[in-house]
C-alpha positions as a Markdown table, in Angstrom:
| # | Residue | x | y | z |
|---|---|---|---|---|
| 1 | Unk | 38.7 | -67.7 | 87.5 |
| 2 | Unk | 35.1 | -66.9 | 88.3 |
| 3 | Unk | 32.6 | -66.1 | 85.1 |
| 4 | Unk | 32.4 | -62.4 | 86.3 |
| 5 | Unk | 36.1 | -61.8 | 86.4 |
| 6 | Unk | 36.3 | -63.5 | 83.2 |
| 7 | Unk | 34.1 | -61.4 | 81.5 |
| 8 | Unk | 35.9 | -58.0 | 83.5 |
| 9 | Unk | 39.4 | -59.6 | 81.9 |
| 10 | Unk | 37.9 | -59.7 | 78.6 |
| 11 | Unk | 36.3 | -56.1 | 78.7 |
| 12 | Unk | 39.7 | -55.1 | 79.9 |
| 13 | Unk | 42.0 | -56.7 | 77.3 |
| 14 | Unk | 39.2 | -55.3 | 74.5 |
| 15 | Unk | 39.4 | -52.0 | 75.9 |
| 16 | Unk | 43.4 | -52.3 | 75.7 |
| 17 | Unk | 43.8 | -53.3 | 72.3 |
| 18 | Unk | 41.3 | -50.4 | 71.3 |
| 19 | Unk | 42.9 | -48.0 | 72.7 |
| 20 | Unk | 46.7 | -49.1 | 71.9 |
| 21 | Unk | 46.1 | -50.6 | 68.5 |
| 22 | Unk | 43.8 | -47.7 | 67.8 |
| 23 | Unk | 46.4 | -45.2 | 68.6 |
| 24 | Unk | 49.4 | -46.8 | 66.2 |
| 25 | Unk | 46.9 | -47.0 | 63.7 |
| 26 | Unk | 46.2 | -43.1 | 64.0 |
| 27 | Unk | 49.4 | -42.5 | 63.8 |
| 28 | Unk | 50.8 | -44.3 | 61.3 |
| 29 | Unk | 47.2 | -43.6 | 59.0 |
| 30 | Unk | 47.5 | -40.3 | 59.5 |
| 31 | Unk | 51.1 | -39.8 | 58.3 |
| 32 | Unk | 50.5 | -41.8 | 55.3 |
| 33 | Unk | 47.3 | -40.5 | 53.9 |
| 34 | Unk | 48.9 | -37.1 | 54.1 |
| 35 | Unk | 51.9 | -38.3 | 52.0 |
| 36 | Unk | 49.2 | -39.2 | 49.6 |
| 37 | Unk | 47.2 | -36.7 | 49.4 |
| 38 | Unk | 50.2 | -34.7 | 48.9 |
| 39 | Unk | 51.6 | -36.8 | 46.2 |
| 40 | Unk | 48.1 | -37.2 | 44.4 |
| 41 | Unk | 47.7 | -33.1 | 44.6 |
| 42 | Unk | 51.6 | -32.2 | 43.6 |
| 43 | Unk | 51.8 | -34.2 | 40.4 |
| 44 | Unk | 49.6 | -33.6 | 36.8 |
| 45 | Unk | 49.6 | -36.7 | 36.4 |
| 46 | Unk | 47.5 | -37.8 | 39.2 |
| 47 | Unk | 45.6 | -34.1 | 39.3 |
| 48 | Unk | 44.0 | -34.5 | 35.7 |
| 49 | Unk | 43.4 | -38.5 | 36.2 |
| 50 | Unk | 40.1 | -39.2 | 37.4 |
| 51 | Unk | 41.4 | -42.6 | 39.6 |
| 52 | Unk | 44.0 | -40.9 | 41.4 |
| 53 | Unk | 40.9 | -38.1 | 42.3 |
| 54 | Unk | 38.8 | -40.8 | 43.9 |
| 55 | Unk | 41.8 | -41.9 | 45.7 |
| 56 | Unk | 42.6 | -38.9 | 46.8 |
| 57 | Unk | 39.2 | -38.4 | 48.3 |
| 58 | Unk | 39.2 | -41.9 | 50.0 |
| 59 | Unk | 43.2 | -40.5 | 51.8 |
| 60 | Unk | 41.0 | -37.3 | 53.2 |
| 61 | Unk | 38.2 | -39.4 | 54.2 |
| 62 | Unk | 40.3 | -41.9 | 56.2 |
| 63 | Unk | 42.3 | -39.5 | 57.8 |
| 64 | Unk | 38.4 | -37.7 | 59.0 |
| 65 | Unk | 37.8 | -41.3 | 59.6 |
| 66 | Unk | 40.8 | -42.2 | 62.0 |
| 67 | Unk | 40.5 | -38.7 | 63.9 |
| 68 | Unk | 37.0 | -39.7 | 64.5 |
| 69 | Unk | 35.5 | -42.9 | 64.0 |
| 70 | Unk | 38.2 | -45.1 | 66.0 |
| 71 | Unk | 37.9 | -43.4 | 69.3 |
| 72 | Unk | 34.0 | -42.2 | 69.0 |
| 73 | Unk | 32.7 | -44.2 | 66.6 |
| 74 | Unk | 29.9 | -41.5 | 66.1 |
| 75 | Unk | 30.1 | -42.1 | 62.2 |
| 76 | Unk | 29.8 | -45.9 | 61.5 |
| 77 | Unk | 27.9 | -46.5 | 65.1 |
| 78 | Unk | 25.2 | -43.6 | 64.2 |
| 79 | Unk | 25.3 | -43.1 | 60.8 |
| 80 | Unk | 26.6 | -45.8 | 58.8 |
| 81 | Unk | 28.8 | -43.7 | 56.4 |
| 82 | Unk | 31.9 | -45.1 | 55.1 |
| 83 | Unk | 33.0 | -42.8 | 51.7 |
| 84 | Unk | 36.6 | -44.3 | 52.2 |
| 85 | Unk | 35.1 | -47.7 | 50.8 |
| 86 | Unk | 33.1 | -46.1 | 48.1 |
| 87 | Unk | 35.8 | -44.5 | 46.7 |
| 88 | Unk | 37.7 | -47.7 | 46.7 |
| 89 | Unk | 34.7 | -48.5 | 45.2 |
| 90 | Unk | 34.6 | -45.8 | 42.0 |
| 91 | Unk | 38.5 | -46.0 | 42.4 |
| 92 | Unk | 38.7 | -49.6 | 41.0 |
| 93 | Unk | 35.3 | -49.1 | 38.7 |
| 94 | Unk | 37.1 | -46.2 | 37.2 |
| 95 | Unk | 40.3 | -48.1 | 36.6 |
| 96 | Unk | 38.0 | -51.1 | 35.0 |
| 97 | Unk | 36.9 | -48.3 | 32.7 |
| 98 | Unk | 39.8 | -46.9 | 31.9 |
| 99 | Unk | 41.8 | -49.7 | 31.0 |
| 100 | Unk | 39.1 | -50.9 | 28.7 |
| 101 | Unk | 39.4 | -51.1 | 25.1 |
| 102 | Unk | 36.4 | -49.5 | 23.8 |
| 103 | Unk | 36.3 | -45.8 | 23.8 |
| 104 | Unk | 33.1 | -45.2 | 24.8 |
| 105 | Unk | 33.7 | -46.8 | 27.9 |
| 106 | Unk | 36.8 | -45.2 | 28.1 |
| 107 | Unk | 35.1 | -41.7 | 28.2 |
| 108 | Unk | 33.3 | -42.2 | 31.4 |
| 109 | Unk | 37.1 | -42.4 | 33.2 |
| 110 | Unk | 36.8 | -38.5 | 33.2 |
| 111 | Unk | 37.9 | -36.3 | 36.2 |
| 112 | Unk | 34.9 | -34.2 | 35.1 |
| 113 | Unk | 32.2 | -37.2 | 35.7 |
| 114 | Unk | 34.4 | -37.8 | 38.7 |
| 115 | Unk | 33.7 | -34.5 | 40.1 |
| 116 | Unk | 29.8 | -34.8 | 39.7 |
| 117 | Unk | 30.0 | -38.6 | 41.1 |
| 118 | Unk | 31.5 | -38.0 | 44.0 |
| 119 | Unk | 29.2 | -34.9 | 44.7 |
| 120 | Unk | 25.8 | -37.1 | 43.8 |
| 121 | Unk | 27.2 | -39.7 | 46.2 |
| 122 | Unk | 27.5 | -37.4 | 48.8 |
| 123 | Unk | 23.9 | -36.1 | 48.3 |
| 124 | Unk | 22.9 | -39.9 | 48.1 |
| 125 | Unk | 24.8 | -40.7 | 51.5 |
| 126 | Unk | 22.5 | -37.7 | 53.5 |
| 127 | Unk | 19.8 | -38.4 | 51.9 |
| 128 | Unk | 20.0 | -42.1 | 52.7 |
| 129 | Unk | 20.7 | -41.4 | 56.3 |
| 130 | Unk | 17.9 | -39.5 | 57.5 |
| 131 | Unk | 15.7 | -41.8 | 58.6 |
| 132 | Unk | 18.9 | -43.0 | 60.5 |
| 133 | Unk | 18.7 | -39.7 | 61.9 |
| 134 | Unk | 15.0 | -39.5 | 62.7 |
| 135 | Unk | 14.9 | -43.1 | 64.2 |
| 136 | Unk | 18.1 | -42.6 | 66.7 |
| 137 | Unk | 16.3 | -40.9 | 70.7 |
| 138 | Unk | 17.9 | -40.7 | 73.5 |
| 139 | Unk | 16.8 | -43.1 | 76.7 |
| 140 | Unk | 17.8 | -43.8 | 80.1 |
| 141 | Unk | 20.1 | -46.7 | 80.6 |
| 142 | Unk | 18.9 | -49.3 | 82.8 |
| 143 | Unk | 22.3 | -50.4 | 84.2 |
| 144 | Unk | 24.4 | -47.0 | 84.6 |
| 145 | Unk | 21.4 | -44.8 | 84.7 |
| 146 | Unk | 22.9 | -42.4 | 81.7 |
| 147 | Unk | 21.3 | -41.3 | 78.3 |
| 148 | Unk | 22.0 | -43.3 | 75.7 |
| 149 | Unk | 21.3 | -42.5 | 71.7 |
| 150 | Unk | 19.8 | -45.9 | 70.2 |
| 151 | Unk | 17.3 | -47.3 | 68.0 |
| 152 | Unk | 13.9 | -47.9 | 69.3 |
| 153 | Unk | 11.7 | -49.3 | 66.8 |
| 154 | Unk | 12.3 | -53.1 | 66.2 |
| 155 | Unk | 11.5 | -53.1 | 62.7 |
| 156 | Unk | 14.2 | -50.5 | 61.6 |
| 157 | Unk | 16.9 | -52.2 | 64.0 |
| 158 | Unk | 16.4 | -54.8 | 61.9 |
| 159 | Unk | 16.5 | -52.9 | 58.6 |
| 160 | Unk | 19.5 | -51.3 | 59.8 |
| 161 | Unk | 21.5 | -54.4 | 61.5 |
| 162 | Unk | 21.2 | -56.4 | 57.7 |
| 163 | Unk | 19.9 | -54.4 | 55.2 |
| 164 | Unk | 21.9 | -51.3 | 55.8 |
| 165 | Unk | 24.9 | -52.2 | 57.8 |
| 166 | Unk | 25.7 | -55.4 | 56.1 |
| 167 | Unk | 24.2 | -55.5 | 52.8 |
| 168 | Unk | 24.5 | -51.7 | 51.6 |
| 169 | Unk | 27.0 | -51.0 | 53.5 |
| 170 | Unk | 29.6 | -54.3 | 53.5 |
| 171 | Unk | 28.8 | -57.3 | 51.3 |
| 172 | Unk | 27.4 | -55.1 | 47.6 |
| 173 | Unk | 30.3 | -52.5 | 47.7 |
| 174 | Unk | 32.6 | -55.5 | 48.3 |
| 175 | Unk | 31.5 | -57.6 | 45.9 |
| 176 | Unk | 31.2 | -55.2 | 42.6 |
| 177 | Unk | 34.7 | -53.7 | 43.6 |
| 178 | Unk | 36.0 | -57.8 | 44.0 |
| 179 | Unk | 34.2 | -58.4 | 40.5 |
| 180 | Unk | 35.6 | -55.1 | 38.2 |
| 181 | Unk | 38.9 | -55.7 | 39.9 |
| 182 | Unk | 39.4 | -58.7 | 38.4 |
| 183 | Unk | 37.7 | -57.1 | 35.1 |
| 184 | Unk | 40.5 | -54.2 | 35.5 |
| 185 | Unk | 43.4 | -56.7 | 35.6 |
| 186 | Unk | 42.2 | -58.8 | 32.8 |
| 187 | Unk | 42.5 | -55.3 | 30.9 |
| 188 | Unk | 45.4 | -54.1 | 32.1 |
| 189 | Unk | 46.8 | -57.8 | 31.0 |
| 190 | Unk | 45.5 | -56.6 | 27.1 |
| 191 | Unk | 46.9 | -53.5 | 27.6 |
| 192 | Unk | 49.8 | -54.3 | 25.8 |
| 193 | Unk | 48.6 | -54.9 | 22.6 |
| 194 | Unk | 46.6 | -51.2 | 22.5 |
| 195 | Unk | 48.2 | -48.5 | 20.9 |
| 196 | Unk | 48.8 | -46.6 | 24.0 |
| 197 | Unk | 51.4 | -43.8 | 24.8 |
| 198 | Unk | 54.3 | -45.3 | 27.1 |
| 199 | Unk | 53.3 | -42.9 | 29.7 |
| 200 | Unk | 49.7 | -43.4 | 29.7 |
| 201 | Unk | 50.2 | -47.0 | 30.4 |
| 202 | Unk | 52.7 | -47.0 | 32.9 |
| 203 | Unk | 50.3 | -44.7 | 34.5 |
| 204 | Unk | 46.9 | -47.2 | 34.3 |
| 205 | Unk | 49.2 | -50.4 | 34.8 |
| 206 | Unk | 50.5 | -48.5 | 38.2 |
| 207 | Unk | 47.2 | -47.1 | 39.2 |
| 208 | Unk | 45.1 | -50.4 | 38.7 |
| 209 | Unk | 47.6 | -52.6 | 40.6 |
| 210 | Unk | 47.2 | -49.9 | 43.8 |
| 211 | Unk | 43.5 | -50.1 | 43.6 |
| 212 | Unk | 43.7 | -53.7 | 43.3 |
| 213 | Unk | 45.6 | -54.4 | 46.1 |
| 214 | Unk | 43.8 | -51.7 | 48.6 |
| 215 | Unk | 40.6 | -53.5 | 47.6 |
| 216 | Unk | 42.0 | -56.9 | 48.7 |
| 217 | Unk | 43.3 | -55.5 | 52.5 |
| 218 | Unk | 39.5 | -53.8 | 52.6 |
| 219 | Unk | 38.1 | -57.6 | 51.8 |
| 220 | Unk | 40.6 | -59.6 | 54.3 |
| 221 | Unk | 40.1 | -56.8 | 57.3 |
| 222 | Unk | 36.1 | -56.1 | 56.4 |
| 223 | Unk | 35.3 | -59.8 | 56.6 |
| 224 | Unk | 36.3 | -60.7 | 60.1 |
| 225 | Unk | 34.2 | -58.2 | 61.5 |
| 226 | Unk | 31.4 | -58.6 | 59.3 |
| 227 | Unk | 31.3 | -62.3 | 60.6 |
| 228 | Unk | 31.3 | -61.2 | 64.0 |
| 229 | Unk | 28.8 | -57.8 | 63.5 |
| 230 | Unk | 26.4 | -61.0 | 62.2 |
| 231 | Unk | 27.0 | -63.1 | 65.0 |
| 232 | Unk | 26.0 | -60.2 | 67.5 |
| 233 | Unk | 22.5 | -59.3 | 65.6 |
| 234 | Unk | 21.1 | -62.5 | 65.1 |
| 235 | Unk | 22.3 | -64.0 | 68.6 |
| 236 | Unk | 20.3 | -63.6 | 71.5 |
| 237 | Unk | 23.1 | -63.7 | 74.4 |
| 238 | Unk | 20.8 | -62.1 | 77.6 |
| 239 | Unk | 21.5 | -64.9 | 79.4 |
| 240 | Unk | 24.9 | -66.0 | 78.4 |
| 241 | Unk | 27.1 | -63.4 | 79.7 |
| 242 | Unk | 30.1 | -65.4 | 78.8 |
| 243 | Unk | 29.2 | -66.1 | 75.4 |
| 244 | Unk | 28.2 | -62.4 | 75.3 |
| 245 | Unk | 31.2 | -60.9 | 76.9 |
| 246 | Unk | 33.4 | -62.8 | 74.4 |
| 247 | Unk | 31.3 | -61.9 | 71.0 |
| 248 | Unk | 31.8 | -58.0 | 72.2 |
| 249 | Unk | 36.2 | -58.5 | 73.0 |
| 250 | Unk | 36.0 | -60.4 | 69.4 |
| 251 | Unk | 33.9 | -57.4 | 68.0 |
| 252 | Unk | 36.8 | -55.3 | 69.7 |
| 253 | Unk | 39.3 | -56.9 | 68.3 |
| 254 | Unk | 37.9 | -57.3 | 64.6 |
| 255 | Unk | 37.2 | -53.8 | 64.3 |
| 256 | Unk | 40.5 | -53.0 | 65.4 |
| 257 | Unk | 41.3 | -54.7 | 62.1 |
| 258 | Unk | 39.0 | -53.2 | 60.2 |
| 259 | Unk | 40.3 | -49.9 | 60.9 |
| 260 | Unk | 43.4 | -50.7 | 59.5 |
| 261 | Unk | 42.3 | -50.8 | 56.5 |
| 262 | Unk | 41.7 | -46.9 | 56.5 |
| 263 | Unk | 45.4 | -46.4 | 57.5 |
| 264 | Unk | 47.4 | -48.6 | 55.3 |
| 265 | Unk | 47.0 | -47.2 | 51.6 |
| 266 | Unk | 50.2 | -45.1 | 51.5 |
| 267 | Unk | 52.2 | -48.6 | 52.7 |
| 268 | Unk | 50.3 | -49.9 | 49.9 |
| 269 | Unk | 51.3 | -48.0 | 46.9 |
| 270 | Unk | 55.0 | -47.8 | 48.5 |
| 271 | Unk | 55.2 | -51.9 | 48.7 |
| 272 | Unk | 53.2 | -52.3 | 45.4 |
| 273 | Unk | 54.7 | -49.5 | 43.1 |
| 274 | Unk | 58.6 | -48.8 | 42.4 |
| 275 | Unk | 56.9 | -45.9 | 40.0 |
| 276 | Unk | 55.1 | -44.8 | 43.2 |
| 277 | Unk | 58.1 | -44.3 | 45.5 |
| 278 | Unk | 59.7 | -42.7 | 42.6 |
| 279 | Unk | 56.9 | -40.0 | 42.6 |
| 280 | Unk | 56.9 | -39.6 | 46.3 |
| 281 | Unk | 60.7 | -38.9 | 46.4 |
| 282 | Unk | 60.3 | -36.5 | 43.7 |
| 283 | Unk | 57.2 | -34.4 | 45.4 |
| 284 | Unk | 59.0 | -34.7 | 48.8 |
| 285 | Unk | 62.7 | -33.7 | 47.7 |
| 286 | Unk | 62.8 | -32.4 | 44.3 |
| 287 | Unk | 59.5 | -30.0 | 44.8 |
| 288 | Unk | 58.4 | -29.4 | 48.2 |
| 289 | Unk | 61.7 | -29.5 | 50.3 |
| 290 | Unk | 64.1 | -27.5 | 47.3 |
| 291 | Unk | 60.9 | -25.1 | 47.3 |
| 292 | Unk | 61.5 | -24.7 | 51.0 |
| 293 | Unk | 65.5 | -24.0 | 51.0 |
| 294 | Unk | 65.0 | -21.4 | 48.3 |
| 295 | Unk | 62.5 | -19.5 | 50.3 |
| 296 | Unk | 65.1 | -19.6 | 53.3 |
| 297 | Unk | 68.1 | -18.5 | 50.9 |
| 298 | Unk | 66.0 | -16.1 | 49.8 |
| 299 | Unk | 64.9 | -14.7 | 52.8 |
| 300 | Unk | 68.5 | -15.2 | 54.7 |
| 301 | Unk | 70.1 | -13.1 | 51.9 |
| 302 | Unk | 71.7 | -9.9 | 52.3 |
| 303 | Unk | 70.1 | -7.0 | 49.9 |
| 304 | Unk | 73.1 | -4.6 | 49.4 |
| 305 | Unk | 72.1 | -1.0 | 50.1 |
| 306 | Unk | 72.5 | 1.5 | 47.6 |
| 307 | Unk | 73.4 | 4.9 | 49.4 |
């Protein structure tokens, strides 16, 4: 096989597994994080805790994530936003917070400072994007002749290729969730000994092991990518086409991972929590679909008429 239809095979197999992988993961993402979200939003419990609001915000996100970023990759190409891992982010800070022992800390685990957080983040995020924004103009490609939205100054590409897409926006968030992860499980390991109602610790045991182990799928499908995204900035590969072509199928294929990290929450919580499928067969059954067959009854009844 020549070099050239090498590198054709290998743009063709990346371009499959995009588009294939990419569309199970749609499907399956989006069907899950709406079973969250309507778990998270159906039950007290979860409405008034301050955790189960940041991971509700991180299902909404990764569903506006899947319906967007996997086929157009306009938001992490362009902009660099990810909110599904900063809520993983608050979600397992929170937890570390929550499960502590001293009540001051325990204060800040409040679905009121939630609230303000996530709207400050949000305000953060623009504002930290602008120049992203004023940086991006369009130009004339030399090989297809088409306009094309890229980076022009040199100095900001590589602001944006380390500073911004690896360390702000990959290795710090990783890291401080990795660290008060393992903080939130030594707690939740003390958590015995607290005087605690047998509800309320159920409820923080079950929450911190689902944050826990959605941080660790973010860490394993993040960091083959992250190795690759490096490789491709610091490499120059103009004339190795080869090399080149296979960097971009392994970039393919590693953010074909990554994305499944914003689709497989909901399989989470279901393999990690027996309290968790519990709650989902309750919202699903008990509320929602006994809501729905008394609105029929209702409706299919005969109302006698009085003459």
């Amino acid at each position: 096989m020549s070099s050239s239809s090498y590198i054709l095979f290998l743009n063709y197999l990346g371009n499959q597994i995009v588009i294939y992988v990419g569309i199970c993961v749609v499907v399956a993402g989006i069907l899950g994080e709406s079973l969250n979200i309507i778990v998270f939003l159906s039950l007290r419990t979860f409405r008034q805790n301050s955790c189960a609001f940041y991971l509700t915000i991180m299902s909404t996100v990764n569903i506006c994530q899947l319906l967007s970023s996997l086929f157009n990759r306009v938001i992490p190409t362009k902009l660099d936003i990810d909110w599904s891992k900063t809520s993983v982010f608050y979600s397992v800070i929170d937890q570390y917070l929550a499960t502590c022992a001293s009540l001051h800390w325990q204060r800040w685990a409040d679905i009121r400072v939630a609230h303000r957080l996530t709207a400050v983040n949000i305000l953060i995020w623009i504002l930290y994007n602008i120049p992203i924004l004023v940086y991006y103009n369009y130009i004339v490609s030399n090989t297809n002749q088409q306009a094309i939205c890229v980076i022009t100054d040199r100095i900001f590409i590589q602001f944006n290729n380390y500073a911004n897409r690896f360390l702000v926006g990959k290795f710090l968030p990783i890291c401080i969730t990795c660290i008060f992860g393992v903080l939130a499980l030594y707690n939740v390991k003390n958590i015995a000994r607290r005087a605690l109602p047998v509800a309320r610790r159920a409820l923080e045991k079950q929450l911190t092991i689902m944050v826990l182990l959605q941080a660790v799928v973010m860490l394993f499908t993040n960091i083959p990518y992250i190795i690759t995204y490096l490789l491709q900035a610091s490499l120059d590969l103009t004339g190795y086409p080869v090399i080149s072509a296979q960097v971009q199928f392994a970039l393919s294929v590693t953010m074909s991972v990554l994305y499944m990290s914003f689709a497989t929450s909901f399989y989470i919580y279901c393999w990690a929590s027996n309290r968790f499928r519990r709650q989902l067969k309750y919202v699903l059954f008990d509320i929602h679909f006994n809501r729905c067959r008394e609105r029929t009854i209702r409706t299919n009844q005969i109302v006698p008429v009085v003459a």
